[in-house]
C-alpha positions in Angstrom: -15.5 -22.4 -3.9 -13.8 -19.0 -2.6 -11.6 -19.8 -0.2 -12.7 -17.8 3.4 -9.7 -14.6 2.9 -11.5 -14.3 -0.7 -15.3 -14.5 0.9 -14.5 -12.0 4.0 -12.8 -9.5 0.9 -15.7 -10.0 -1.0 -18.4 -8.8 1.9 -16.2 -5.8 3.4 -14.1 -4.1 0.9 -14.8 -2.1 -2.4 -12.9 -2.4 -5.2 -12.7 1.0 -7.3 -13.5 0.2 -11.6 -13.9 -3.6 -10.4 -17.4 -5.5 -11.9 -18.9 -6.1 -8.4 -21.0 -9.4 -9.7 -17.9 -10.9 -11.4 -15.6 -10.8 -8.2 -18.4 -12.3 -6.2 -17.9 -15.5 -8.4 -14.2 -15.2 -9.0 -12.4 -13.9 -6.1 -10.4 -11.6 -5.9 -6.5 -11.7 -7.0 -4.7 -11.9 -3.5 -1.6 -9.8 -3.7 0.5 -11.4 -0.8 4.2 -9.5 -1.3 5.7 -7.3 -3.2 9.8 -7.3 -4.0 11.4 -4.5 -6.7 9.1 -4.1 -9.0 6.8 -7.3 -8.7 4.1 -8.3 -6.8 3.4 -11.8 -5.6 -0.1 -13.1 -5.5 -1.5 -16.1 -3.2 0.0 -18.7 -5.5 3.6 -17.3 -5.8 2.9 -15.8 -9.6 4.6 -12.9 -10.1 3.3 -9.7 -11.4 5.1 -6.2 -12.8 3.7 -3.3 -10.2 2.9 -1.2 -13.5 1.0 1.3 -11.3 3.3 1.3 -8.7 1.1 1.4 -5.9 -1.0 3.8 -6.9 2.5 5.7 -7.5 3.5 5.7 -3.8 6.0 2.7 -4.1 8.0 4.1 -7.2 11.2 3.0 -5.7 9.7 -0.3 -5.3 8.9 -2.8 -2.9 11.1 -4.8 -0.4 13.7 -1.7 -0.3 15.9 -2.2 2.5 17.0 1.4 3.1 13.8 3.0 2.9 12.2 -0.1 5.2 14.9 1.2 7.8 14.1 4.5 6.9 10.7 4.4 7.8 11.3 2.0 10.7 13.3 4.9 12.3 10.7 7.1 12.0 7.3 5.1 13.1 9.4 4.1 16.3 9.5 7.9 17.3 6.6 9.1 15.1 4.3 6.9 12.8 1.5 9.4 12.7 0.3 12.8 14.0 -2.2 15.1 12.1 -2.2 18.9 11.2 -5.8 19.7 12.5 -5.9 22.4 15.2 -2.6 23.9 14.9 -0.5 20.9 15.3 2.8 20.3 13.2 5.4 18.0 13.1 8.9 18.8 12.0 9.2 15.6 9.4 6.1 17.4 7.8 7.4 21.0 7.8 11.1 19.9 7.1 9.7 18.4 4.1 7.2 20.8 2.7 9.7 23.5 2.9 12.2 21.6 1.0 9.4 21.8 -2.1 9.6 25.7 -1.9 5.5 25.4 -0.6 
């Protein structure tokens, strides 16, 4: 029997190149943390983060410096968008520093 985190996944999220019928016996695997380069499912087993994320966690996860890092910034902006002529100066700061 899935347990009720595994049914709720199961009847509101897709999961890309995943057989659909298989999960809705199995479950999916419940990643619950993630330190360096491992991940930690529901049970404590670890796992290497081969794919990193989806390659937005290269540095790993857990790292303290970049945790403050970003802290700093979502307390005096976690998000604005570009649409109608808006920018923000992490943004531009940063693009510029690619030579874009």
């Amino acid at each position: 029997m899935l347990s009720n985190l595994a049914t709720r996944d199961i009847e509101t999220l897709i999961h890309p190149y995943t057989n659909l019928a298989s999960i809705r016996e199995t479950g999916p695997l419940v990643i619950d943390r993630g330190q360096g380069v491992f991940l930690y499912d529901s049970n404590g087993k670890a796992y290497i983060d081969g794919m990193a994320g989806l390659w937005c966690t290269a540095l790993g996860h857990g790292n303290g410096e970049l945790i403050e890092v970003a802290a700093r910034q979502m307390r005096k902006l976690s998000f604005a968008h570009l649409f109608t002529g808006k920018g923000q100066r992490l943004t531009t700061l940063r693009s510029s520093s690619f030579g874009i």
